[in-house]
Every structure is written in structure tokens, then in C-alpha cells.
N, C-alpha and C positions, 0 to 999 in steps of 0.2 A: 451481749445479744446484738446481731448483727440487725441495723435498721434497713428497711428496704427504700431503696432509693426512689426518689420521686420523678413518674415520670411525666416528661413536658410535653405539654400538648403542640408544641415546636416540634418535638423529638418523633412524635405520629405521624405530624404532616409529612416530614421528611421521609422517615421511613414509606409510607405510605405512597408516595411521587415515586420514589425510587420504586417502590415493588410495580408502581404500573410502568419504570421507562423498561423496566425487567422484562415485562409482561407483552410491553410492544415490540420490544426486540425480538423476547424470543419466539412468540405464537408464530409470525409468517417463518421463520426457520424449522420450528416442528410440524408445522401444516404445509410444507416442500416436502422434508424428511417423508411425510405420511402418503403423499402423492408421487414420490418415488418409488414408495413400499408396496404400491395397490397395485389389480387391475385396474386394464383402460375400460373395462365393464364396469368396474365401479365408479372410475371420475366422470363417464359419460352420464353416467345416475345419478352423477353430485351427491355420496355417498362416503367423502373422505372430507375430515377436518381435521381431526390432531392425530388420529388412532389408525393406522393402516388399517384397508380392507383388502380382505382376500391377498395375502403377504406373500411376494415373492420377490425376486432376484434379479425378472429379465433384462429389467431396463442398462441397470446396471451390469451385466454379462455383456450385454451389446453393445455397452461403450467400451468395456475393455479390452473387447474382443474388437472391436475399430482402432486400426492401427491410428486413424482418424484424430481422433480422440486421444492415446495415450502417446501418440507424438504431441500434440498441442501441449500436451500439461506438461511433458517433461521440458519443451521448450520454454514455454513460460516460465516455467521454475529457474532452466537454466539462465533466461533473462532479468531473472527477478534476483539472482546474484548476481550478477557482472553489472546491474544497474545500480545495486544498494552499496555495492564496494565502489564502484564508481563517485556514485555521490557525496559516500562518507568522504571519500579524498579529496573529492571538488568543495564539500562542506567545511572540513578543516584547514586546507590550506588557503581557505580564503577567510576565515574567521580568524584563524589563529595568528597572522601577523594586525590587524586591526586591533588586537589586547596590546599591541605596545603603543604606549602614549607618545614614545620618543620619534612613532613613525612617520615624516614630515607628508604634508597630506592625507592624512588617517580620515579629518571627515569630510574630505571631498569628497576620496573614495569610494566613504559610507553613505556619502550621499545618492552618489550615481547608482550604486550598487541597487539602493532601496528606490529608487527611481523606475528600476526597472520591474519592480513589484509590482505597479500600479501602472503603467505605461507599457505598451509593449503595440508594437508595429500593426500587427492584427496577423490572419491566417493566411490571406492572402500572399503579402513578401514571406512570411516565413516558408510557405510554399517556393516560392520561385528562387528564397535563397537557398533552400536545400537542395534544389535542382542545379542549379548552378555550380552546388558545391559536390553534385555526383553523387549523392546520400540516397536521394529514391528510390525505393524497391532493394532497397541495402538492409542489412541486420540493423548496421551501424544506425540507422536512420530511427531505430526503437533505443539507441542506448545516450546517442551524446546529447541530442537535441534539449532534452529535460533533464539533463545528470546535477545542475545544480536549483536548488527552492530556496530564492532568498530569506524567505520567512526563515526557513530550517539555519538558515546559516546565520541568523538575528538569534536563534534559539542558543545555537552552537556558541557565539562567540558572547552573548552575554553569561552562559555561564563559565566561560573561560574566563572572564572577567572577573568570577566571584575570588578564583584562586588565588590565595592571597601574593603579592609579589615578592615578597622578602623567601619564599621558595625558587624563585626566578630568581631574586640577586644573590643567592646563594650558593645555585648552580654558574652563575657565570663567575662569581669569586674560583668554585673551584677549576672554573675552565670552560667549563660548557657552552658550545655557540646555541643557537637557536633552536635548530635541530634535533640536538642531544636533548635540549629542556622538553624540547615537545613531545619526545618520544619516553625520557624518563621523568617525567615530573607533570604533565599536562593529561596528557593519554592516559595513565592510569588513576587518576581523579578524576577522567571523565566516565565514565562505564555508564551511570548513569542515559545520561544524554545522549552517549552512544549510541545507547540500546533504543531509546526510545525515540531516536531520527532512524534510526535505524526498522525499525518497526514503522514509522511515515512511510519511509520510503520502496519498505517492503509493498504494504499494502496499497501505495499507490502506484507501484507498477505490474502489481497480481491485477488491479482491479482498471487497470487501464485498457483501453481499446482504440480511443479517436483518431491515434496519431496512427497506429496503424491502418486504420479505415483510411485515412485522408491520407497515408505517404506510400503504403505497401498494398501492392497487387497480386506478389509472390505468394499464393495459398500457402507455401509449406511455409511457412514465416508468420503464418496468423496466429497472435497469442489466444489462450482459450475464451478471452472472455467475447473477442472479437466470434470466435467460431461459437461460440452461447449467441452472439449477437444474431449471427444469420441465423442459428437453428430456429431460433423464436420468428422471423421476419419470415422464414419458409414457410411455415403454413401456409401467410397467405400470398404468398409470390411464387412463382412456377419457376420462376426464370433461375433463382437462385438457390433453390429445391434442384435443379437441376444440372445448375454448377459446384454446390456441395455432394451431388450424389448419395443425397437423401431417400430412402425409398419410403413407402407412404406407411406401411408399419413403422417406419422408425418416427414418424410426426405424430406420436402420443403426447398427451399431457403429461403420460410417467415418464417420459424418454427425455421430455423437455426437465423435470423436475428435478430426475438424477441427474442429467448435466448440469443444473444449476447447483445441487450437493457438490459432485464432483467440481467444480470451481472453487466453490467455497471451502471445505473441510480441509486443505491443506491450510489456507492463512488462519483458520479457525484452531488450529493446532499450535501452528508459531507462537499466535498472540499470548495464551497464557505464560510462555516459558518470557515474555518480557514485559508484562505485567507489571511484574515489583517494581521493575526501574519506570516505570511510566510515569506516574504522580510526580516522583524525586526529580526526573529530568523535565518535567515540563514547568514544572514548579522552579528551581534553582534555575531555569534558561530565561527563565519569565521577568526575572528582578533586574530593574535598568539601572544602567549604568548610572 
């Protein structure tokens, strides 16, 4: 006879926390959801909370149907891979020789490196050094600037540290320089970690806008969340109502609501498929040397 397990009033509370951060999460995303779904009759009646009213399409047809619009998302997208491949390279090649002990100044290095975690010039020079360096109003000026996060790269190379070495003196018994280890023996033990800087750095350059506000003027270059950023700001500024070529139907609360969907639902898709490895890589990156 199978006994039924006891359960701990520990095991409640938890559950219980977790079902409200569930709950916090997800209400303002289904109550967006719901106000992209409605009439603007009915949000003006404050008649919408989780369950669309009066269900229809437009908002959504008029961004797609704005070149506006579905140039922003494919560009951010396309930024959001040339920055996450980017970084993964800036991430590994700066972590990956720091795992040899033999490397003479290993924690100066590491010193300076994590120095600049905490310290950093302010926005002002970084300004005037990107100018100087001809980057402003450039693509380039959304990709190099941020391509490495030291934090990520503390993540990356403590769990390259976990791997045990006698795999590395293995591979240089039978030959292999640095390069060959890291590409056959390093890399594919990492997938974890991969995945899950990789997923950092996804969603932190889908959900980025500052650097483009403060470095790029170029409208066709605005990532979406920048262009969400004015749409919201136009209602009540004319000025830039104006320079987006907003007309006054498109400044609904539904229009504003499926643009914020439309932002979201791509990185809201990614994130599941790397999931699994989230836990494992931030966990295994977390353990110090």
C-alpha cells in the first residue's frame, strides 16, 4: 500500500510565492494581450482587463501593413544576431585563456577586467569617444560598443574552469594547441552556458534602446523598442507625433498595446527553446574558482 507523502507547510509557502511571482508576471502580459484585442470604444470605457472586448484585428493589420513597423522588427532581429554572435566571441576569447593557471598575469588581468564592472568613465566620454572614433549615427555604434558583459564573461570562464584539466592535458599529449582544445574539448561541454549567455545577451539587446536614443539620429536604424519608446511619448508631444508620421487614429491605446505585443512575442518564443539550459549554465558558471 502505497503511503501518501507528507506535505510541508515549507512546500505551500513555496509553491504558493511562486504561483503569485507567476501571477505577477503574467496578468500585465494578458491584460496588453487583451487591449490589443479590443476596441478603442471599449478601452476609452475602461472595459478591458484580461478578456478582450469587442475582438478584432485592426491594430495589428496597421502595423503590419506599416512598412514602419515591420522594417523595425526585422532590423532588430537582425541586430539581435550580429550582437549575440558577437558577444559570444568577445565572451569566450576573453574567458577562455584566463582558465590556464600557467598564464603569467592571469590576475591582473582579472583584475582590471572586473574593474571595469564597477567603474566606468560615465556617458559623457563614452560619448565623445564614440565621436572621435566616427561610430555615431553608424550601425556599428549599436553592435561593438556593448559586445562584451563582464559579469557574462565571470559566468563563462568560471564554468570553463569546472572542466576538469586532465581533458586539456590530454589533448596537448596528443598534439593539440589551444585552439583545437577549445574548439574540441571546451565548446562542446559548454552548450549549457552557451545557451544561457546567449539568451542574456539576446534579450538584452531585443530590449535595449538607450544607446540608440543617445548615439543614433538615423530613424531607419531605430531598433523597435526605441520606436515603442516614441510611439508611447507621442501622444502627448506633437513634435514627435510628427516626426514619426503618426496619424491620430494610429495613437489608440490598442495600437500602443499591439506594438508592445509585437516587441515582445518574438523574445517570448526564443526563451522557451533555452530554458533547459538556463538553470545548468547559471548554476555550473556560478561556482568559484
Amino acid at each position: 500500500m502505497v503511503q501518501a507523502k507528507n506535505v510541508k507547510i515549507g512546500d505551500i509557502v513555496v509553491i504558493a510565492l511562486c504561483t503569485l511571482l507567476i501571477l505577477v508576471c503574467l496578468l500585465p502580459i494578458l491584460n496588453i494581450l487583451a487591449r490589443s484585442l479590443s476596441s478603442s470604444e471599449a478601452l476609452i470605457r475602461n472595459e478591458v482587463t484580461l478578456i478582450p472586448k469587442d475582438l478584432n484585428f485592426n491594430a495589428y493589420k496597421m502595423i503590419l501593413e506599416d512598412a514602419k513597423y515591420t522594417w523595425s522588427l526585422t532590423w532588430t532581429a537582425i541586430l539581435t544576431v550580429i550582437c549575440v554572435c558577437l558577444s559570444l566571441f568577445m565572451t569566450i576569447i576573453c574567458a577562455y585563456p584566463l582558465t590556464y593557471k600557467k598564464l603569467k598575469g592571469r590576475k591582473i588581468i582579472s583584475t582590471f577586467i572586473v574593474f571595469t564592472m564597477y567603474f566606468s568613465a560615465g556617458t559623457i566620454p563614452m560619448y565623445l569617444l564614440l565621436g572621435d572614433l566616427n561610430m555615431l549615427n553608424k550601425p556599428i555604434v549599436l553592435i561593438v560598443p556593448y559586445s562584451l558583459n563582464v559579469f557574462y564573461m565571470i559566468i563563462m570562464r568560471s564554468f570553463l574552469q569546472q572542466i576538469p584539466e586532465s581533458l586539456r592535458e590530454s589533448a596537448e599529449i596528443d598534439g593539440a594547441g589551444p585552439i583545437r582544445t577549445l574548439f574540441s574539448i571546451y565548446l562542446p561541454l559548454s552548450t549549457p552556458v552557451i545557451a544561457t549567455l546567449c539568451l542574456f545577451y539576446a534579450v538584452g539587446r531585443w530590449n535595449g534602446f538607450s544607446d540608440a536614443l543617445m548615439y543614433m539620429n538615423d530613424r531607419f536604424y531605430y531598433p523597435i523598442q526605441l520606436l515603442l519608446y516614441n510611439i508611447i511619448r507621442s501622444i502627448s508631444d506633437i513634435e514627435i507625433t510628427t516626426q514619426e508620421g503618426f496619424s491620430p487614429p494610429g495613437l489608440t491605446e490598442s495600437l500602443k498595446a499591439a506594438t508592445i505585443m509585437f516587441a515582445t512575442i518574438p523574445i517570448l518564443i526564443i526563451y522557451p527553446g533555452l530554458q533547459k539550459y538556463f538553470i545548468t549554465g547559471v548554476t555550473l558558471g556560478a561556482i568559484k574558482e
